[in-house]
MARNUGU-113859 format. One record per atom (N, C-alpha, C, O, CB): atom name; x, y, z. Coordinates in nm, 3 decimals. Glycine has a CB too. Layout:
N
+------+---------+---------+---------+
| atom |       x |       y |       z |
+------+---------+---------+---------+
|   CA |       X |       Y |       Z |
...
+------+---------+---------+---------+
***
This chain:
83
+------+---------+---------+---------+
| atom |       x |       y |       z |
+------+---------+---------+---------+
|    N |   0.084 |  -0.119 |   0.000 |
|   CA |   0.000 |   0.000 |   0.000 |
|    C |   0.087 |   0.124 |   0.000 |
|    O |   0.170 |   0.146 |   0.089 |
|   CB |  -0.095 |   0.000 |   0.121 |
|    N |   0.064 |   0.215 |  -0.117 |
|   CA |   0.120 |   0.320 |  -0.043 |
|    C |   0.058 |   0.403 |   0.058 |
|    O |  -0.061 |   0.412 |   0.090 |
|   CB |   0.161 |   0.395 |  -0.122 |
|    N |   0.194 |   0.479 |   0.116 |
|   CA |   0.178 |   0.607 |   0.166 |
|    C |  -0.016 |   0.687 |   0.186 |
|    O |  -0.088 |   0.706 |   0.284 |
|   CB |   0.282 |   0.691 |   0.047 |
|    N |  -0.026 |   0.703 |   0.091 |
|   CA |  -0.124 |   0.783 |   0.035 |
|    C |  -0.259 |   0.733 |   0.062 |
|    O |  -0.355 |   0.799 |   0.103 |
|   CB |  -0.103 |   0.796 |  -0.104 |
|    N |  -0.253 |   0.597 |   0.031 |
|   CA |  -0.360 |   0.510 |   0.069 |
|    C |  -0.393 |   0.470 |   0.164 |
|    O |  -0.510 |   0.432 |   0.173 |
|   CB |  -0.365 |   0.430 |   0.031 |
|    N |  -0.302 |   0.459 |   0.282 |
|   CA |  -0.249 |   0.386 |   0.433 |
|    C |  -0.306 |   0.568 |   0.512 |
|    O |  -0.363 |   0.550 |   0.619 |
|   CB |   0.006 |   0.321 |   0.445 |
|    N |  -0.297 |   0.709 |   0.475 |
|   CA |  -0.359 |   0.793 |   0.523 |
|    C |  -0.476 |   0.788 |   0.538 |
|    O |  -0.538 |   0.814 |   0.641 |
|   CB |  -0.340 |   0.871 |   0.483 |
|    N |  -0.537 |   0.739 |   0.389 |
|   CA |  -0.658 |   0.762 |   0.373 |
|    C |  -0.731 |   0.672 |   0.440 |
|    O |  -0.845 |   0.715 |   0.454 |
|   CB |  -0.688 |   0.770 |   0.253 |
|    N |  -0.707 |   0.509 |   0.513 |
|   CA |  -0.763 |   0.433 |   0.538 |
|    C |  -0.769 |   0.430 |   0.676 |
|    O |  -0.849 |   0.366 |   0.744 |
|   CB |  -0.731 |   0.346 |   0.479 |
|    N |  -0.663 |   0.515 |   0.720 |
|   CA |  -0.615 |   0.542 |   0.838 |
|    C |  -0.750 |   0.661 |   0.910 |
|    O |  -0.807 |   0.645 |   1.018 |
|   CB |  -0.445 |   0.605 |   0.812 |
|    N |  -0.772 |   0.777 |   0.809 |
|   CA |  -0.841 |   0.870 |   0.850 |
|    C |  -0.963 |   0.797 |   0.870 |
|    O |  -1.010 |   0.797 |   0.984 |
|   CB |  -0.843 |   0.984 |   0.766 |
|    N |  -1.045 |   0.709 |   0.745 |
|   CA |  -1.113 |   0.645 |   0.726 |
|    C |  -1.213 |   0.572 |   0.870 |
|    O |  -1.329 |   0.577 |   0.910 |
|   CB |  -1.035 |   0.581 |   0.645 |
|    N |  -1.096 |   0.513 |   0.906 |
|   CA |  -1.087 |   0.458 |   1.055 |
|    C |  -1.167 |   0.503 |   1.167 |
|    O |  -1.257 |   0.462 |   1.240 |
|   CB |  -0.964 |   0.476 |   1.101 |
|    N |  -1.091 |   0.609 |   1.149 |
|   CA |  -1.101 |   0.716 |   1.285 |
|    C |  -1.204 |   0.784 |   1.242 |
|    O |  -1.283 |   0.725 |   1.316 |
|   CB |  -0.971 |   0.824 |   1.325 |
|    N |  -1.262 |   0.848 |   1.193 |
|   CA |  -1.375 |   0.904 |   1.177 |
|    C |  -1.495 |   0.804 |   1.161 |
|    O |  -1.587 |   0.828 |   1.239 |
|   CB |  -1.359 |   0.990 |   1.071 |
|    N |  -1.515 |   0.690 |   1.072 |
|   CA |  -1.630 |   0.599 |   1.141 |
|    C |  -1.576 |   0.535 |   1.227 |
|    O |  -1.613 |   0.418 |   1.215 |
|   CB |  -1.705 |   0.502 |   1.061 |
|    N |  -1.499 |   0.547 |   1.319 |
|   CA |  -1.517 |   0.473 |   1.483 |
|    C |  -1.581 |   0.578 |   1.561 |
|    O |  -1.661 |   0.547 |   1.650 |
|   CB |  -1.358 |   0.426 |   1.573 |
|    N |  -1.541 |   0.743 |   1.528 |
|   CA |  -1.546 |   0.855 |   1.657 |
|    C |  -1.714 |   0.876 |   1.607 |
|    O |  -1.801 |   0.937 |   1.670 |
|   CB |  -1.409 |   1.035 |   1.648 |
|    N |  -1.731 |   0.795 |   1.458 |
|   CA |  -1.907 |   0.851 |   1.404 |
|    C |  -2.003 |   0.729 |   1.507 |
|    O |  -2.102 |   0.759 |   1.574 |
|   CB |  -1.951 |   0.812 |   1.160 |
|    N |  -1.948 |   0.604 |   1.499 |
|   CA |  -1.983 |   0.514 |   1.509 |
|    C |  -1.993 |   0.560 |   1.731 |
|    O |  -2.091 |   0.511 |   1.786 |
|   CB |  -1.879 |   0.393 |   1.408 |
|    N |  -1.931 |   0.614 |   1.790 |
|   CA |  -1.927 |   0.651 |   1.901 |
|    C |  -2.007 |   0.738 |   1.955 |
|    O |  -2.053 |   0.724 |   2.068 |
|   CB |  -1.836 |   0.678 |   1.917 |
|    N |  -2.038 |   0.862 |   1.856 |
|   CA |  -2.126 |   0.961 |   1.886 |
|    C |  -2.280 |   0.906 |   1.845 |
|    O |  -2.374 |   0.962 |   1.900 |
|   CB |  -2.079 |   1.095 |   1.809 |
|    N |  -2.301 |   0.816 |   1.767 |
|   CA |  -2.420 |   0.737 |   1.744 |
|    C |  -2.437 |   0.638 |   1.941 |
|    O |  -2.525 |   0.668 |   2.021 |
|   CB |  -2.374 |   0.607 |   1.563 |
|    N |  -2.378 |   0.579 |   1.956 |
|   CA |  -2.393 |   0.463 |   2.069 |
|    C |  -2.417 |   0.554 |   2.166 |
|    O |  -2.515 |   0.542 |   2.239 |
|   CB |  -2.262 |   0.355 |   2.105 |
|    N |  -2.319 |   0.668 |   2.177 |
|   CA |  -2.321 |   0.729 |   2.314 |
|    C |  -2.297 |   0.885 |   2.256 |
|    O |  -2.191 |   0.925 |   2.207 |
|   CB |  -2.190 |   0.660 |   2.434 |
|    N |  -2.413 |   0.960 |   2.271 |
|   CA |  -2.402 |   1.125 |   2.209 |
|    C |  -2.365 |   1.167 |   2.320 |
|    O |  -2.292 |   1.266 |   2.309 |
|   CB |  -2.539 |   1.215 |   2.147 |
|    N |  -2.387 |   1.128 |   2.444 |
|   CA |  -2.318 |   1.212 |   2.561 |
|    C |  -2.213 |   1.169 |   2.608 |
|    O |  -2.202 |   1.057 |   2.658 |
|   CB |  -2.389 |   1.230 |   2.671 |
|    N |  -2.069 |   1.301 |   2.592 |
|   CA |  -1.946 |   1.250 |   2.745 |
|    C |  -1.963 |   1.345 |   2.892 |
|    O |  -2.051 |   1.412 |   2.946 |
|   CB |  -1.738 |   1.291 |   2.689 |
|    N |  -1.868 |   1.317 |   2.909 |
|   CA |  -1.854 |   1.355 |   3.075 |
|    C |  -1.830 |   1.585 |   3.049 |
|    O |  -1.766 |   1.643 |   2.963 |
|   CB |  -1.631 |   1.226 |   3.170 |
|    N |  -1.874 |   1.615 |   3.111 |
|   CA |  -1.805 |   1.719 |   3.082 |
|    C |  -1.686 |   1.719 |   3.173 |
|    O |  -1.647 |   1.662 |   3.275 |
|   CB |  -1.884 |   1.835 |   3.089 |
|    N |  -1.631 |   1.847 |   3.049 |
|   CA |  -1.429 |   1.881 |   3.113 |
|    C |  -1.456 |   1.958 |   3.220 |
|    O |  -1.422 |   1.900 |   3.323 |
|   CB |  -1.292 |   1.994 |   2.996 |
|    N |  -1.509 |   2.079 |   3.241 |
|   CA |  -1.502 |   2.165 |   3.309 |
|    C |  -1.489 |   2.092 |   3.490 |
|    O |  -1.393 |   2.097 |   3.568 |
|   CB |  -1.625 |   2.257 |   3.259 |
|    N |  -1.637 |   2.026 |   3.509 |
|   CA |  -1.661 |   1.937 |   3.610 |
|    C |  -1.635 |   1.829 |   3.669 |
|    O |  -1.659 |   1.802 |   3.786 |
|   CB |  -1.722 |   1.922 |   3.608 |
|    N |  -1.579 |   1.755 |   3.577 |
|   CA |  -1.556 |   1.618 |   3.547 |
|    C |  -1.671 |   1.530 |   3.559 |
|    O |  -1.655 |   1.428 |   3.625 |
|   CB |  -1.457 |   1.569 |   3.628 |
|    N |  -1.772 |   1.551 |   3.510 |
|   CA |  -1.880 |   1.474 |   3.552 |
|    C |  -1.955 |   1.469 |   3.694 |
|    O |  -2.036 |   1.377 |   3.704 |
|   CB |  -1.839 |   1.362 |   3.529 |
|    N |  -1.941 |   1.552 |   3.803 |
|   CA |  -1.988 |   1.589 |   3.915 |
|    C |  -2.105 |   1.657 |   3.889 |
|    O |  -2.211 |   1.605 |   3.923 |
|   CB |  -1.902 |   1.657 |   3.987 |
|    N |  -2.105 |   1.772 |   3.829 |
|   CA |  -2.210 |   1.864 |   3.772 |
|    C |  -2.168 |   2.001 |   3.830 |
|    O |  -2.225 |   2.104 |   3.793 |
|   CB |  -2.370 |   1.820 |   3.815 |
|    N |  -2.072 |   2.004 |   3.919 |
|   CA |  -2.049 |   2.116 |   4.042 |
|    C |  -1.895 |   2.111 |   4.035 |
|    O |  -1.845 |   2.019 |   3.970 |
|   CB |  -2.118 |   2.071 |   4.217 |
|    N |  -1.834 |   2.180 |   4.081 |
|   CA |  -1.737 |   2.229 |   4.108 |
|    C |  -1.695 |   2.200 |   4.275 |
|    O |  -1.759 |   2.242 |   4.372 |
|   CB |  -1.757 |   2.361 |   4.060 |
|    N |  -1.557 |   2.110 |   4.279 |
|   CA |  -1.551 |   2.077 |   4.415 |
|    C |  -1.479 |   2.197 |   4.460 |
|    O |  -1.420 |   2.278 |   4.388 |
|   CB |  -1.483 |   1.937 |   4.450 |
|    N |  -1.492 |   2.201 |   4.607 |
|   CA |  -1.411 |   2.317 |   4.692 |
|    C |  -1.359 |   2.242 |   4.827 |
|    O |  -1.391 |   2.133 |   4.876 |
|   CB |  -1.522 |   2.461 |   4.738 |
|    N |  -1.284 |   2.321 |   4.860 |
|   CA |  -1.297 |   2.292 |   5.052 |
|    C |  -1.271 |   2.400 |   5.110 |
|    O |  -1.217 |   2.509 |   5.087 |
|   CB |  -1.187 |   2.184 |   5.134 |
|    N |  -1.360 |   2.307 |   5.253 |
|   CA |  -1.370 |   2.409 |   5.331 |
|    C |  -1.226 |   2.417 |   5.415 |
|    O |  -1.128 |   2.350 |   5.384 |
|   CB |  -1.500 |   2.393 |   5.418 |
|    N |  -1.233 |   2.537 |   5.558 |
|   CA |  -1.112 |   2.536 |   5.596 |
|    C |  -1.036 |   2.457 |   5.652 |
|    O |  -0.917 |   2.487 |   5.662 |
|   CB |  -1.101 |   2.601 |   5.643 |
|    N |  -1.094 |   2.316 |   5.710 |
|   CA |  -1.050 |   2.222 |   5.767 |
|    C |  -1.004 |   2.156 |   5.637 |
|    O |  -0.954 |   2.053 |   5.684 |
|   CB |  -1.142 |   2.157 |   5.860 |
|    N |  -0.985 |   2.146 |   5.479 |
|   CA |  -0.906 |   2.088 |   5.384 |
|    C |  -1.008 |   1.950 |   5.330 |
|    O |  -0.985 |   1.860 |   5.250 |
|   CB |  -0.748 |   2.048 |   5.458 |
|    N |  -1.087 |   1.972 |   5.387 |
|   CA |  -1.244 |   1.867 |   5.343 |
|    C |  -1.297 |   1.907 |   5.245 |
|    O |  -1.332 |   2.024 |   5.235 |
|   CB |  -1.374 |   1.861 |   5.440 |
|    N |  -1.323 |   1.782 |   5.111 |
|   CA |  -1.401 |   1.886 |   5.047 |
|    C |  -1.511 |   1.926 |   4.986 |
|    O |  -1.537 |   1.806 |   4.987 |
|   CB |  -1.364 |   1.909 |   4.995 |
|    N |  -1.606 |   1.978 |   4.932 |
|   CA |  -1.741 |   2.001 |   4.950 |
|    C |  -1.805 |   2.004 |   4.859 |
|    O |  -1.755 |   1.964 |   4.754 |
|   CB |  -1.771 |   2.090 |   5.003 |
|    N |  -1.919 |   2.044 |   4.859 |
|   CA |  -1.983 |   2.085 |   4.687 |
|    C |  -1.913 |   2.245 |   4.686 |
|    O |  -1.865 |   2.326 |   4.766 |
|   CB |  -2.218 |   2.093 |   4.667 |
|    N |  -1.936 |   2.231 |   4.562 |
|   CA |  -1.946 |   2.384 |   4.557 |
|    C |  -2.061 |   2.426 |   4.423 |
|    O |  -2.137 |   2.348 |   4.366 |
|   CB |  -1.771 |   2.453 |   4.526 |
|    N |  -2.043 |   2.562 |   4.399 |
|   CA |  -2.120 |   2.615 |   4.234 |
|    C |  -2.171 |   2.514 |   4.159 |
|    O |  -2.105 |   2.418 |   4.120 |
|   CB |  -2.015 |   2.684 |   4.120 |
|    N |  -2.287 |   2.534 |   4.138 |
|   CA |  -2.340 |   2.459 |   3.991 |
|    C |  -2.313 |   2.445 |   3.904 |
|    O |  -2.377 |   2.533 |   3.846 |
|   CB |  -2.410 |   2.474 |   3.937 |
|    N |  -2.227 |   2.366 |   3.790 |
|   CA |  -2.174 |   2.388 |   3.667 |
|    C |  -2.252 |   2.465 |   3.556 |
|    O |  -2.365 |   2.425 |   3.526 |
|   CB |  -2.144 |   2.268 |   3.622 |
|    N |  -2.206 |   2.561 |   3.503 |
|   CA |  -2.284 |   2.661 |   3.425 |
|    C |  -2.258 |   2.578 |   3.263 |
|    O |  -2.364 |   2.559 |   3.203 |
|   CB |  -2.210 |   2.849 |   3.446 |
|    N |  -2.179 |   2.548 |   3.218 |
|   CA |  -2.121 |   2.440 |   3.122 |
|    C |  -2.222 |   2.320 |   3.090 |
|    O |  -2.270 |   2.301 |   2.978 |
|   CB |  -1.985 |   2.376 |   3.189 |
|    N |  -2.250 |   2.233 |   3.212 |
|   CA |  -2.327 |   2.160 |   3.138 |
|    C |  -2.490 |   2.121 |   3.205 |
|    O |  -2.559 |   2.019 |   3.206 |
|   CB |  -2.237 |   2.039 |   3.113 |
|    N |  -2.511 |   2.285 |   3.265 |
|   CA |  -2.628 |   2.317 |   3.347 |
|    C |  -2.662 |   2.174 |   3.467 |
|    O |  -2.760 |   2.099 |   3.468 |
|   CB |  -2.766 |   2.347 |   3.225 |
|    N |  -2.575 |   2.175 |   3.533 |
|   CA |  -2.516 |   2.071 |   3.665 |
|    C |  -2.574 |   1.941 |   3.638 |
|    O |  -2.630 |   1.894 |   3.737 |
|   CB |  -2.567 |   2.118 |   3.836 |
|    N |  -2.580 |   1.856 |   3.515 |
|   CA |  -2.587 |   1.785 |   3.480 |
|    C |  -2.479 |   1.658 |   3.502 |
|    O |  -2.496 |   1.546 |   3.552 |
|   CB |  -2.615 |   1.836 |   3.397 |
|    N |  -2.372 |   1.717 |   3.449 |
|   CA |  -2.256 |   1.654 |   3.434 |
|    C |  -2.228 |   1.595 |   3.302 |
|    O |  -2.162 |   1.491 |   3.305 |
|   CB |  -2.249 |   1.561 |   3.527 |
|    N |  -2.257 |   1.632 |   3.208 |
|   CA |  -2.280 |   1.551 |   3.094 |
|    C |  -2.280 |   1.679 |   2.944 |
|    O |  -2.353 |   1.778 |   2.943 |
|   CB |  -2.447 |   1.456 |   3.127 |
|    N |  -2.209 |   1.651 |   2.863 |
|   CA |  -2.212 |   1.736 |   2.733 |
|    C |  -2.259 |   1.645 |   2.635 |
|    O |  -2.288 |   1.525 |   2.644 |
|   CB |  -2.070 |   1.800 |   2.688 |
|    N |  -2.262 |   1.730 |   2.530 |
|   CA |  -2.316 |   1.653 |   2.379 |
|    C |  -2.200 |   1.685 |   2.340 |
|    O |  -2.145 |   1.792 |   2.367 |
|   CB |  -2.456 |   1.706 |   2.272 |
|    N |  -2.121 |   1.533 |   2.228 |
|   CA |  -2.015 |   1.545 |   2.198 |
|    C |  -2.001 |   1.641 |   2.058 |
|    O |  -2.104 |   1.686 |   2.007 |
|   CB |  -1.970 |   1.415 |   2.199 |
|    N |  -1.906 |   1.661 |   2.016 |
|   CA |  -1.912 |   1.792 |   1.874 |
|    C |  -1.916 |   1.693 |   1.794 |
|    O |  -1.822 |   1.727 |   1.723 |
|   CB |  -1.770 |   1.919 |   1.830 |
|    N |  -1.965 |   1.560 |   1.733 |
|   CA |  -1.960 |   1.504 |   1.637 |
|    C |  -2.141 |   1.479 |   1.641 |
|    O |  -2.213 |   1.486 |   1.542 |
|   CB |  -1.845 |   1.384 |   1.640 |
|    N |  -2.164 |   1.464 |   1.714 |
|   CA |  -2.309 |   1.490 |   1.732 |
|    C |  -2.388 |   1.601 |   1.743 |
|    O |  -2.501 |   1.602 |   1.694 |
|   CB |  -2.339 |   1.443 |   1.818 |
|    N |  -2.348 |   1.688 |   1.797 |
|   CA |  -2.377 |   1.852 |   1.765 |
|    C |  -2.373 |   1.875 |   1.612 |
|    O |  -2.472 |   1.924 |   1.557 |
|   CB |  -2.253 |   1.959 |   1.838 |
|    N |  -2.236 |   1.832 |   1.524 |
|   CA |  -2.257 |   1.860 |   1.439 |
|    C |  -2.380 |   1.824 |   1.349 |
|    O |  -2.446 |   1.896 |   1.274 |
|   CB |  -2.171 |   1.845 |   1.414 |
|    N |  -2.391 |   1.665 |   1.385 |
|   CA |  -2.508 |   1.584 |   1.313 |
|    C |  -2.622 |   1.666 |   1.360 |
|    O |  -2.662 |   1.725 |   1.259 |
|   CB |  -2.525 |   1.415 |   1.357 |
|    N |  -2.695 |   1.702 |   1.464 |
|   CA |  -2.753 |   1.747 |   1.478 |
|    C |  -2.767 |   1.839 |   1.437 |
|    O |  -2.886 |   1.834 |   1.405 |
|   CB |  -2.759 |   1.737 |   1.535 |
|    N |  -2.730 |   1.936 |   1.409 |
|   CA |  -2.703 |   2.078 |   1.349 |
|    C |  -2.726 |   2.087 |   1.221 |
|    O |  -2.787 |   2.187 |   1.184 |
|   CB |  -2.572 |   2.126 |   1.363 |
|    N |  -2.684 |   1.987 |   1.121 |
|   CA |  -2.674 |   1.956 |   0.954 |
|    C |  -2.815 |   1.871 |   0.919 |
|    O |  -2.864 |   1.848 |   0.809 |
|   CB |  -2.517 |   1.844 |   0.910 |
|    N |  -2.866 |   1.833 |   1.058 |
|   CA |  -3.024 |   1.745 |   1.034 |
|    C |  -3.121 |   1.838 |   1.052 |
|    O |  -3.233 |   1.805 |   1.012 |
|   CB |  -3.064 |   1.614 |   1.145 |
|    N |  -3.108 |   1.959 |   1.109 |
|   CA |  -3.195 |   2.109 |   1.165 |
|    C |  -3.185 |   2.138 |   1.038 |
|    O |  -3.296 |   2.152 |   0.988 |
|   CB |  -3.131 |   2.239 |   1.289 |
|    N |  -3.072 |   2.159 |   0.941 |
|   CA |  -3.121 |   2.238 |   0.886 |
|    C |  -3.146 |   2.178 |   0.715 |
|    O |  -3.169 |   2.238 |   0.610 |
|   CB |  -3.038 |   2.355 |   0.918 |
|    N |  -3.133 |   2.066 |   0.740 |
|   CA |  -3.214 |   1.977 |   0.605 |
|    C |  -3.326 |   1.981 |   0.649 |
|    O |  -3.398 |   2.047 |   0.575 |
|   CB |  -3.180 |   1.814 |   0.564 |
|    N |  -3.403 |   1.923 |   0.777 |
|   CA |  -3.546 |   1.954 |   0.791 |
|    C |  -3.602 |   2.072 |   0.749 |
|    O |  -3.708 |   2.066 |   0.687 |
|   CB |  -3.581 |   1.947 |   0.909 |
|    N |  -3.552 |   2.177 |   0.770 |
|   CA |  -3.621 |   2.371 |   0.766 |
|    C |  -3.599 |   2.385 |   0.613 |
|    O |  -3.681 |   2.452 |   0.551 |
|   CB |  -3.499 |   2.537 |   0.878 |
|    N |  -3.486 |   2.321 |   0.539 |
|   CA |  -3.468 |   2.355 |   0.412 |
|    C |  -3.606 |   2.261 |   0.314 |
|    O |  -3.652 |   2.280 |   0.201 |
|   CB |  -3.295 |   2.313 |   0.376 |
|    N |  -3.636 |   2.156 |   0.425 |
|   CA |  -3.720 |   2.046 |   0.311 |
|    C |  -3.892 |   2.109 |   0.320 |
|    O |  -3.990 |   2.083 |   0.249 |
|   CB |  -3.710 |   1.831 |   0.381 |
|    N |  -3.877 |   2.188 |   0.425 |
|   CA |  -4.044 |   2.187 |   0.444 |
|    C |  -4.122 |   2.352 |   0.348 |
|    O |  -4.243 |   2.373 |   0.349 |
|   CB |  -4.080 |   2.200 |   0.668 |
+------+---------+---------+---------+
***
């Protein structure tokens, strides 16, 4: 194989596995929180607590991944374009 072909099969790959991922599971963890929904703190004894509501993924803990956003986004607007 060349070069050229071994990219392409390569990209190939990775994009229907990360498509094939956002289909099974449209939601990850969010970064901001780590999946808590809140923001940890401590108090002064070094314990630590809840804190703030995550504004990011409205204290859920959970985002929609950008490969699914996108799908979603490109299916909004074939529907509005078809009707």
């Amino acid at each position: 194989m060349t070069s050229i072909a071994l990219a392409i099969a390569c990209l190939l790959t990775v994009t229907l596995g990360y498509g094939g991922m956002c289909a099974a599971s449209p939601f990850g963890t969010c970064h901001k929180c780590n999946g808590f929904g809140f923001a940890m703190e401590t108090d002064r004894k070094g314990r630590p607590k809840r804190g703030k509501s995550c504004r990011r993924c409205k204290a859920t803990g959970k985002r929609i991944r950008a490969g699914r956003w996108l799908f979603n986004r490109a299916e909004r607007i074939y529907r509005g374009g078809t009707h």
